[in-house]
DOPA-214334 format. One record per residue (C-alpha): residue in one letter; x, y, z; chain. Coordinates in nm, 3 decimals. Last residue first. Example, Ala and Ser with C-alpha at 12.3 -4.5 7.8 and 13.67 -1.06 7.14 Angstrom:
<atom res="s" xx="1.367" yy="-0.106" zz="0.714" chain="A"/>
<atom res="a" xx="1.230" yy="-0.450" zz="0.780" chain="A"/>
***
This chain:
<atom res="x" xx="6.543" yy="12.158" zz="8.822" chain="A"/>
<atom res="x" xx="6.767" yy="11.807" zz="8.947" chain="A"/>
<atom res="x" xx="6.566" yy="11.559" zz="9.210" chain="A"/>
<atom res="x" xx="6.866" yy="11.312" zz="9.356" chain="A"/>
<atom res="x" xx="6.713" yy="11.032" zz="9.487" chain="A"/>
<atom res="x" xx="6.834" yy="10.796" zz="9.705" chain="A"/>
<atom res="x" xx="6.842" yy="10.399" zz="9.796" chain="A"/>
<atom res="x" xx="7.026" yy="10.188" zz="10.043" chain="A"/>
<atom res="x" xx="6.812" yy="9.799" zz="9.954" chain="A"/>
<atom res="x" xx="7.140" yy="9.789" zz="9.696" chain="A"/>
<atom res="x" xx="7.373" yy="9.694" zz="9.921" chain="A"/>
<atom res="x" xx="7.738" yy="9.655" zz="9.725" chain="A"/>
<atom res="x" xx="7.614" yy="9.879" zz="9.449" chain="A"/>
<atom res="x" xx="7.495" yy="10.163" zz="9.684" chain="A"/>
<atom res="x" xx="7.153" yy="10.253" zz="9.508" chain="A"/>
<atom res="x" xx="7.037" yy="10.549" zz="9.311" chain="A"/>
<atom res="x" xx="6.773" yy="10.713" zz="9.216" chain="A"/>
<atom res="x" xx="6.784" yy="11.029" zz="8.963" chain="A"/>
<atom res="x" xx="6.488" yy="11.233" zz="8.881" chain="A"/>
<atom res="x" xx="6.522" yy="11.521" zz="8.604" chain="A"/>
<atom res="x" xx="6.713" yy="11.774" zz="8.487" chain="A"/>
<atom res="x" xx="7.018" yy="11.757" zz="8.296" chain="A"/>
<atom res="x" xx="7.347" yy="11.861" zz="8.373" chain="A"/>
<atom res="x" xx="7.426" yy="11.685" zz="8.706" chain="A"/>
<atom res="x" xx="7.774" yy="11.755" zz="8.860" chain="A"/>
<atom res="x" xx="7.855" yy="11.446" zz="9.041" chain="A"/>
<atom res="x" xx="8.117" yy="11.415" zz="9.350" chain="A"/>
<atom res="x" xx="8.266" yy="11.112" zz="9.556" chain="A"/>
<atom res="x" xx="8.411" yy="11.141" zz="9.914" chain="A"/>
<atom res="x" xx="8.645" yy="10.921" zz="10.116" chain="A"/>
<atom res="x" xx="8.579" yy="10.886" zz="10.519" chain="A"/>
<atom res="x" xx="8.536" yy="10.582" zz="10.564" chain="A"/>
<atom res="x" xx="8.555" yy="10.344" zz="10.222" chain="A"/>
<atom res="x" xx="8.382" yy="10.435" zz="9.887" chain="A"/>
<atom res="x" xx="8.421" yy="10.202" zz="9.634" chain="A"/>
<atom res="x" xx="8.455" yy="10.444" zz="9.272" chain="A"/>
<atom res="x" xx="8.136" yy="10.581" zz="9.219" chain="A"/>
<atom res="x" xx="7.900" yy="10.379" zz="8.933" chain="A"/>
<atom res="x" xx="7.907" yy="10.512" zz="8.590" chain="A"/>
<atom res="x" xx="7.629" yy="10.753" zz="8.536" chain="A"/>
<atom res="x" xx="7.270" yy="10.589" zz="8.274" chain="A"/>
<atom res="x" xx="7.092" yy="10.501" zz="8.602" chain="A"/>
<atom res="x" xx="7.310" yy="10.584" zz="8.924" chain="A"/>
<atom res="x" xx="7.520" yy="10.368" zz="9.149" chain="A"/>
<atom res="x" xx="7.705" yy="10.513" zz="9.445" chain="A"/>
<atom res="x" xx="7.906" yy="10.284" zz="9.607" chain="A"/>
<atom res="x" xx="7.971" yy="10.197" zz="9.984" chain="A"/>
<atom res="x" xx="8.202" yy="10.025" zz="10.192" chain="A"/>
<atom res="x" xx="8.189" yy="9.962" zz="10.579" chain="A"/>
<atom res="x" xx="8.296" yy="10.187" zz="10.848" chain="A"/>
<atom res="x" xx="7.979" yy="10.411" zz="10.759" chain="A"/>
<atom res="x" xx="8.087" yy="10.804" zz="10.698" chain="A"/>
<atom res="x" xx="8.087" yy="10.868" zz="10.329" chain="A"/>
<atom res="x" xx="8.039" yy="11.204" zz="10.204" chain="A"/>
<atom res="x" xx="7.886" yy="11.181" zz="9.896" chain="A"/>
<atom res="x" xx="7.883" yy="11.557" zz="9.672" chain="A"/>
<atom res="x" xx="7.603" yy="11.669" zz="9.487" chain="A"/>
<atom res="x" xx="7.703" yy="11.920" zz="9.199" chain="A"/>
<atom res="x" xx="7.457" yy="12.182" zz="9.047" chain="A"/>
<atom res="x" xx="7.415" yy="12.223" zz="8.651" chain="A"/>
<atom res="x" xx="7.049" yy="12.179" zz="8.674" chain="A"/>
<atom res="x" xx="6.941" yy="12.332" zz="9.029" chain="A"/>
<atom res="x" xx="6.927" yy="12.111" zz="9.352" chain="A"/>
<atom res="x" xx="6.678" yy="11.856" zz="9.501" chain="A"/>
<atom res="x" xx="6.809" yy="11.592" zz="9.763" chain="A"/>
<atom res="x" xx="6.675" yy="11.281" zz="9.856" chain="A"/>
<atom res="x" xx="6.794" yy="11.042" zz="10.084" chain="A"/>
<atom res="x" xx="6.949" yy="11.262" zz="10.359" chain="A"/>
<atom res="x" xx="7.105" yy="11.088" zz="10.477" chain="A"/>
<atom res="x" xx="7.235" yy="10.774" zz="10.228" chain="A"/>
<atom res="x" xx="7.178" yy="10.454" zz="10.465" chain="A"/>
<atom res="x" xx="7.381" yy="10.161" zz="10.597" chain="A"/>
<atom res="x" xx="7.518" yy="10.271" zz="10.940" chain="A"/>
<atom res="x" xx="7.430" yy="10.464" zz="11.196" chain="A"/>
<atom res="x" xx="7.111" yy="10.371" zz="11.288" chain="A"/>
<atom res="x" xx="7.200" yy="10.080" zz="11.493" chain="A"/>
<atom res="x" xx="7.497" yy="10.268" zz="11.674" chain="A"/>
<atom res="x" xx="7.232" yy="10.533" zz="11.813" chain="A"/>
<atom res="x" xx="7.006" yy="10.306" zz="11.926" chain="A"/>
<atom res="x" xx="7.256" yy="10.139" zz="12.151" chain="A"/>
<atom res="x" xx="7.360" yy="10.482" zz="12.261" chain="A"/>
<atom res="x" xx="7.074" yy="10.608" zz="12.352" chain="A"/>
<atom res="x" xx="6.960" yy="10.251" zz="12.510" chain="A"/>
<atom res="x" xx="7.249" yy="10.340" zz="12.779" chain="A"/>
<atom res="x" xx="7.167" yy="10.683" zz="12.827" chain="A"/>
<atom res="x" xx="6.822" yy="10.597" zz="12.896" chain="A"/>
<atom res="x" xx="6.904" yy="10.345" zz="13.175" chain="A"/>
<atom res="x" xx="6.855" yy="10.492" zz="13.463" chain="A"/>
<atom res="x" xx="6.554" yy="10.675" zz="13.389" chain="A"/>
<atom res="x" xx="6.385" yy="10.391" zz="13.245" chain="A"/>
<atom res="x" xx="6.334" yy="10.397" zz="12.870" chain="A"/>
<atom res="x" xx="6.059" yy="10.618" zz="12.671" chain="A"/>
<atom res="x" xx="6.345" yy="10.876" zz="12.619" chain="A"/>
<atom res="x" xx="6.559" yy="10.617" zz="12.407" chain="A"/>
<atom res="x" xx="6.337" yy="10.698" zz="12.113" chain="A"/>
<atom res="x" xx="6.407" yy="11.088" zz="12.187" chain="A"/>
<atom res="x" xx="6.782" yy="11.025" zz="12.248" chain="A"/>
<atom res="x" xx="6.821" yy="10.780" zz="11.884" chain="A"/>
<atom res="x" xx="6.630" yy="11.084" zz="11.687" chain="A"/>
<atom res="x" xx="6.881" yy="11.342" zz="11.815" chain="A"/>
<atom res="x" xx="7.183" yy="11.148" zz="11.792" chain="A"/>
<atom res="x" xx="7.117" yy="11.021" zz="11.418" chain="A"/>
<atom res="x" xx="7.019" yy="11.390" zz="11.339" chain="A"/>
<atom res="x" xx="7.338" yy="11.501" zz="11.427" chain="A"/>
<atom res="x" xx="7.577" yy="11.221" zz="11.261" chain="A"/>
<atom res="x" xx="7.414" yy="11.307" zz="10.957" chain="A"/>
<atom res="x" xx="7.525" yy="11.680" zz="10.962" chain="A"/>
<atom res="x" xx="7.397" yy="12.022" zz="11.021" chain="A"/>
<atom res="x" xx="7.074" yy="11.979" zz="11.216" chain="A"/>
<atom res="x" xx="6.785" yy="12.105" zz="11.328" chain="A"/>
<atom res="x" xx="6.765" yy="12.244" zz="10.947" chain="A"/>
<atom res="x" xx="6.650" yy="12.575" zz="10.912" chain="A"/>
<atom res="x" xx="6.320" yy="12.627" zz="10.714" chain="A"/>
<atom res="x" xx="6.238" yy="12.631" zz="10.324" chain="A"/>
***
């Protein structure tokens, strides 16, 4: 329902970290663009929840430069995830999933299955 802004994490980090930097002094927006930018980067599943049909497959893309799991209730946990590796589930039942990264657990998702 709608189009996206954006295609990718990386996207939407670059968009949100230029409008917060757009309160900052001319000269130094770009500056505070990028400093927001690089604290948002990192530690968070984007997007965090994600609804898709029973029988559908959600695939983890990770893109932080530190490691990440993906734990789910009741699924064994992802392999450790370093940049750039992916990890893919194909859920069969419906229902609500969260999950955490095993290695920092405050990164939550959900993954809503119909």
């Amino acid at each position: 329902k709608g189009n996206p802004m954006e295609k990718t994490p990386d996207e939407m980090w670059k968009r949100v970290a230029k409008a917060v930097a757009s309160v900052e002094k001319k000269e130094a927006k770009k500056e505070w663009e990028e400093k927001f930018y690089k604290a948002m980067e990192d530690f968070k599943f984007v997007p965090d929840t994600v609804t898709i049909k029973r029988g559908g497959t959600v695939t983890w893309i990770q893109r932080d430069s530190a490691p990440h799991t993906v734990a789910l209730t009741d699924i064994p946990e992802s392999p450790r995830l370093e940049q750039g590796d992916t990890w893919s589930y194909t859920f069969d039942k419906t229902g609500n999933y969260n999950y955490i990264c095993g290695i920092h657990p405050y990164m939550k998702g959900r993954i809503i299955v119909k």
